[in-house]
N, C-alpha and C positions, 0 to 999 in steps of 0.2 A: 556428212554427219559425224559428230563427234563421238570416238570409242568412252563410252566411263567405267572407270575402274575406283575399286571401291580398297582404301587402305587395308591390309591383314593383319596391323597387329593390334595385336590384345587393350592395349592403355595406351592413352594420350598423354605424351609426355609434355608437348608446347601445345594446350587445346587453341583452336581458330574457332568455333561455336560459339555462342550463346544460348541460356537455356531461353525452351518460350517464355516462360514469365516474363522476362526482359524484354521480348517482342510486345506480348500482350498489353504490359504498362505502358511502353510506350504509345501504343497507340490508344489507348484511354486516356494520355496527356494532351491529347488532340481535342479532347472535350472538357467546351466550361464549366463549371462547376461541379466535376466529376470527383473523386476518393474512390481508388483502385483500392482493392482489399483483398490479400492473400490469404486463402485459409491453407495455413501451414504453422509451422517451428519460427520464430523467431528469426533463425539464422536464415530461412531461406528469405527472409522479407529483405535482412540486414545485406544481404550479396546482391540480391535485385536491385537496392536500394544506392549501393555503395557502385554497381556501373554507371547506372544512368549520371550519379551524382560524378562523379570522375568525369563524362564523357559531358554532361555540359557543364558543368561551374554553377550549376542553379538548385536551389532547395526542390525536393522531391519532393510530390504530397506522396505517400502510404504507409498503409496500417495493415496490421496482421491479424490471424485470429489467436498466435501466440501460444498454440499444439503444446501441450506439455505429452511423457510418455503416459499419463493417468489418463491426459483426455482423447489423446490416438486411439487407445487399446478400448475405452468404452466406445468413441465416438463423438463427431465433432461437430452435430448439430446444433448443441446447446452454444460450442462456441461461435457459430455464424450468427447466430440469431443475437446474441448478445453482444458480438463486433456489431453490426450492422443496426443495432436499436442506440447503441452508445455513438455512434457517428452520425445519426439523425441525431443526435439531442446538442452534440456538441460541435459538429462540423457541418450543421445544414445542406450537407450535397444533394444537387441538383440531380445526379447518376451517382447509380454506386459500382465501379466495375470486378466483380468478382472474378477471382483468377483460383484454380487450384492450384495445385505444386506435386513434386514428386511423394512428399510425403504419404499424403491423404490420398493420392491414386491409387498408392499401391495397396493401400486401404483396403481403395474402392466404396470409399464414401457416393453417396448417390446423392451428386450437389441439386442437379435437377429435381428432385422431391425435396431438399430441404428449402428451397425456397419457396417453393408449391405450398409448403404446409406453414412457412414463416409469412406468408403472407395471407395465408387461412388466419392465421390465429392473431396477425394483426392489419386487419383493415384500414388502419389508418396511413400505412402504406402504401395504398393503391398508384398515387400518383408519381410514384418515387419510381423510376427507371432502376430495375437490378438486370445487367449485366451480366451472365455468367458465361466464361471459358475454359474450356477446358486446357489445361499448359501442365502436363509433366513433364520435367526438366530430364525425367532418363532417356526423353527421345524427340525427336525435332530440335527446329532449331527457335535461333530470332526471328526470321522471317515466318515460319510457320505458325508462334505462337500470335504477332503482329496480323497477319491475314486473318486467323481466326478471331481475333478481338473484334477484326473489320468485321467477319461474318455475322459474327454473335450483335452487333450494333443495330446493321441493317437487318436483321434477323428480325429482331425485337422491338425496337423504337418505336421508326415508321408507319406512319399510320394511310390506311385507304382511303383516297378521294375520287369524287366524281370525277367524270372527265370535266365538269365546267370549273373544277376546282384546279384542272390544270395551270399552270403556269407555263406559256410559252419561250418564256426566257429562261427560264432557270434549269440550270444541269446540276446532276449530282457527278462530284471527282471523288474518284476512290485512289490515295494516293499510296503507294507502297512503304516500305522499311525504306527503300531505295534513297527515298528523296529527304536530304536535310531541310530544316526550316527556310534557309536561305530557296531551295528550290522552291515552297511549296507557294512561295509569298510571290516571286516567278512567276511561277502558273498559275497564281490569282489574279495579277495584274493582268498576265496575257490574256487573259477569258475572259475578264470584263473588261477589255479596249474591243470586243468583239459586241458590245449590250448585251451581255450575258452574265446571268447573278448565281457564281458558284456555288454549292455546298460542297466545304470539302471532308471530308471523313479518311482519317481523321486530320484536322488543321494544324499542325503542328508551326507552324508560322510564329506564333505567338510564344513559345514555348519557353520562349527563352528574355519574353518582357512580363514575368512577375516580378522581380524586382524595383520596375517603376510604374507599377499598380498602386495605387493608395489603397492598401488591403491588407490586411492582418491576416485577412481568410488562410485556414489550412488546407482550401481545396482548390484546386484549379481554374487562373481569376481569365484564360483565353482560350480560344478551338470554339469547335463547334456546339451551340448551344441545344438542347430539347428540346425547344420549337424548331429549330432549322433541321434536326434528325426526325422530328415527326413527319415535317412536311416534306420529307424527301420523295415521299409516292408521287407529287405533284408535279416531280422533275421532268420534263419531256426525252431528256436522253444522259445517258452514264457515260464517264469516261474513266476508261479503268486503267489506270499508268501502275505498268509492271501487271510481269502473268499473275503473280500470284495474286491479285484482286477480281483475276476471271471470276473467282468461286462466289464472292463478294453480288459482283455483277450481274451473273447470272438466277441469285438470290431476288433480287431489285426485277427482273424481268420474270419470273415465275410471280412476283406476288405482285406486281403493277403492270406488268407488261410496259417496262418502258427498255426500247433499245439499247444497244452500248457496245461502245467497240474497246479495244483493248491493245495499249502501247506499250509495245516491251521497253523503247527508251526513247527519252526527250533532249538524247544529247547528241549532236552531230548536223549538218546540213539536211540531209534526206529525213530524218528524223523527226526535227521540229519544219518540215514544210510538209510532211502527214500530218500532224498535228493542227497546224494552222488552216490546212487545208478544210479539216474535218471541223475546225471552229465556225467556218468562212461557210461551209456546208449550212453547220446546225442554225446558225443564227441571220444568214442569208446578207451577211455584213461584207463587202473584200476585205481583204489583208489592210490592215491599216498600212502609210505609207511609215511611218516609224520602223516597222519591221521589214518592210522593203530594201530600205537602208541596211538593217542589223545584217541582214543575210548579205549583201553588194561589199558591205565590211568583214563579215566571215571568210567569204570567197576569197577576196583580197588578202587574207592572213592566213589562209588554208594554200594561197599557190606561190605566196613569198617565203614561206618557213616550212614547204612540204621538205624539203632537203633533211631540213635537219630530225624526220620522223623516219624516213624510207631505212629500212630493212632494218631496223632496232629492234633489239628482241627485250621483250616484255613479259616479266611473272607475274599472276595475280593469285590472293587468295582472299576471297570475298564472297557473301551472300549469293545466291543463285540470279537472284535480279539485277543487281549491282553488277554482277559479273558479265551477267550476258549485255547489258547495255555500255558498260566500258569497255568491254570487247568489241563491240559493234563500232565505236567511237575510234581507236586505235584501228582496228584494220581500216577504216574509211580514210587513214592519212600514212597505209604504208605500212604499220608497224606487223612485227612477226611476235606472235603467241607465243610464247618460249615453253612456257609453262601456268596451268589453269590449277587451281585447288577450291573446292569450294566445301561446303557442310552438310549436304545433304541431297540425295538424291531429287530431281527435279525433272518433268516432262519437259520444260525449255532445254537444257541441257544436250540432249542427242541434235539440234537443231545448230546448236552454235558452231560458227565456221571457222575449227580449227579440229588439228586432230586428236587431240584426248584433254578428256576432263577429270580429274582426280579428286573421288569425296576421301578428304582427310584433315591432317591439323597441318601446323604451322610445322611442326617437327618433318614431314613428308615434303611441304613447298621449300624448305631451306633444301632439302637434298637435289628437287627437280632444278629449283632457282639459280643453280650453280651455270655461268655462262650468261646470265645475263646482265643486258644494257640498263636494267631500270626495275624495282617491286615495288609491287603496290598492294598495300593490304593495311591493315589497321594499326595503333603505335605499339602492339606487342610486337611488333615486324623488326621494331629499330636493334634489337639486339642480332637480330641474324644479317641485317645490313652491316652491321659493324662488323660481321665475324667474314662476311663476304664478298663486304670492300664495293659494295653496288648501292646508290642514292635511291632511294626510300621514298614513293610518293604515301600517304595517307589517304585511307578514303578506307569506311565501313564505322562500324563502333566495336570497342572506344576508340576513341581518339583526346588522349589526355596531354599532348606535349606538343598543342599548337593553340591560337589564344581566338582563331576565327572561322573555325571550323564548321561552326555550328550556322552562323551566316553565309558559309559559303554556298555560292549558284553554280550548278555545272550544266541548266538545263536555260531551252530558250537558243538563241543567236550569243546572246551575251552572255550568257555561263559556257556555253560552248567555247569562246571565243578566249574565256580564263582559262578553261580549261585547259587548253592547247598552246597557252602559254606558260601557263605553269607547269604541263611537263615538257614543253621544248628549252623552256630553262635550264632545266636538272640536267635534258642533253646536253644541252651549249656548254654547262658547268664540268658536265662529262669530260667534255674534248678538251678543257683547258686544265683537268686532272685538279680540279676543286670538287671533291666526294661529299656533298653535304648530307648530314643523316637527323 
């Protein structure tokens, strides 16, 4: 079991975090025709606003409810209700997903009554999905405010059906912060080569094709639609990729009683053949022979280039899910842990097989990362790779200084299979003293 130790000092000098609101958008970009809606300042929308847009190159939808300090100090009910009536009139959203902020918590605005009573006093609403999460930014992180969006979705949406209303084929995927669009699109394909009709929640697959939408729309023209979040009760079983969607999960089996099991990662040989196995399980399909193949190709490039992974020391500082399943990935081909940093405390965490994890920022992995072979963490990373003279893999958000990030696969046989090529590169570049950063 891993020791965690939690950094002591006072201020973050290089933060490695995001606040939840950035989790929580993101995963309301996973639904179609959704307008994420902060009620906050202005500035807290414009910083939300301005990662996601850095981290994919794509127009953001969201709106604020634009908090001045006149309407903090009274209260900022009149301002949700008049966000929220002006985005019905102008923006047609199919969902509307509410996010708090740091601001109005420390308030202590009571968002749950203000929409109780905004929807008392306008009925014409009824059919309109509101969303609400709770994300102040002075504590948690991206991953935690992202699970709670998930929570808050399946919470509310979902609607009760008979057992005849079941559908045999269809599962609901709850897919983590963990996995970029490239993965998620991965895990659709693989699920239905099994006859199996995914819901995924949230779908981020799509996330990154409004630009070739014939749509002026300002709200979210791909993901998951209303009808397909209604009818998730009818899913015969869940599949919850990353712990942090356990909470998710376990939501979905209190109110339907539908099973579900929970994959900490879909990267690695042993990994994706749990996975497949439990597809192979649900749908009473075998493994199709395409992936028989991917794996027989794995094998083959996991025992002709294990050389160049064995006893390589490895820093990371990344999300709790991310973490523990790149970790998992690396030691499966030899590599040594050097050093773990991640953001916040997590019951995975004590589980992971190395010996210490450290909740801290980037300012604390620069000092641990000293000595190793290879970091991995997000592109705020590139400045302390130059200072440390060690090649830089990316992986987390943002990611602003590479052009295919957002498609890339790391899960499956074949993202597995990139994976491990593109860091036994960076080694290979290692040994011939080409430092790429």
């Amino acid at each position: 079991m891993a020791i965690i130790s939690v950094t002591s000092t006072s201020v973050a000098v290089n933060p490695l975090k995001q606040s939840q609101t950035v989790g929580a958008v993101l995963a309301f970009l996973g639904l179609k025709g959704i307008m994420p809606l902060l009620h906050g300042s202005q500035g807290c929308t414009a910083l939300t606003k301005a990662v996601l847009v850095q981290h994919f190159r794509q127009t953001i939808p969201l709106s604020s409810t634009a908090m001045t300090e006149v309407a903090t100090i009274l209260g900022g009910e009149e301002r949700v209700e008049q966000a929220i009536l002006t985005l019905v009139q102008r923006s047609k959203p199919e969902i509307i997903g509410l996010c708090s902020t740091g601001l109005v918590e420390t308030r202590g605005d009571d968002m749950v009554r203000f929409v109780k009573e905004i929807r008392h006093r306008h009925p014409e609403l009824d059919y309109l999905p509101i969303v609400f999460v709770s994300t102040p930014d002075f504590k948690g992180t991206l991953q935690d405010g992202f699970a709670g969006a998930v929570e808050s979705i399946v919470r509310e949406i979902p609607q009760k059906s008979s057992k005849q209303d079941a559908c045999p084929t269809q599962i609901t995927i709850l897919a983590s912060s963990a996995f970029t669009p490239g993965d998620v699109q991965e895990i659709k394909e693989i699920v239905t080569s099994f006859g199996l009709v995914p819901i995924v929640v949230p779908d981020l697959s799509g996330v990154l094709d409004s630009h070739i939408e014939d749509s002026s729309s300002a709200i979210t023209a791909n993901g998951t639609n209303a009808a397909q979040l209604r009818s998730i009760g009818s899913s015969v079983f869940t599949l919850a990729l990353g712990d942090s969607m356990r909470g998710a999960a376990q939501i979905l089996d209190q109110r339907f009683n539908i099973p579900y099991e929970v994959f900490g990662e879909l990267t690695g040989l042993l990994a994706v053949d749990k996975f497949l196995q439990a597809l192979a399980d649900i749908s009473g399909v075998s493994v199709p022979e395409k992936y028989r193949r991917q794996r027989r190709q794995l094998q083959h490039v996991m025992l002709e280039n294990h050389f160049y992974f064995g006893c390589k020391r490895v820093s990371l500082a990344l999300e709790p899910d991310l973490l523990w399943s790149t970790v998992a990935f690396l030691r499966s081909l030899g590599v040594e842990i050097h050093a773990a940093v991640t953001t916040t405390r997590f019951p995975l965490l004590k589980k992971l097989p190395i010996n210490s994890v450290t909740i801290g920022d980037l300012e604390d992995f620069e000092q641990l990362a000293v000595g190793s072979d290879l970091l991995i963490t997000n592109s705020h990373g590139v400045a302390i790779a130059q200072r440390l003279k060690i090649p830089l893999y990316r992986q987390g958000i943002p990611i602003f200084d590479r052009l295919d990030h957002g498609q890339f696969c790391k899960v499956g046989y074949r993202g597995t299979m990139q994976l491990l090529f593109d860091i036994g590169n960076l080694f290979l570049e290692q040994e011939t003293k080409v430092i790429p950063i």
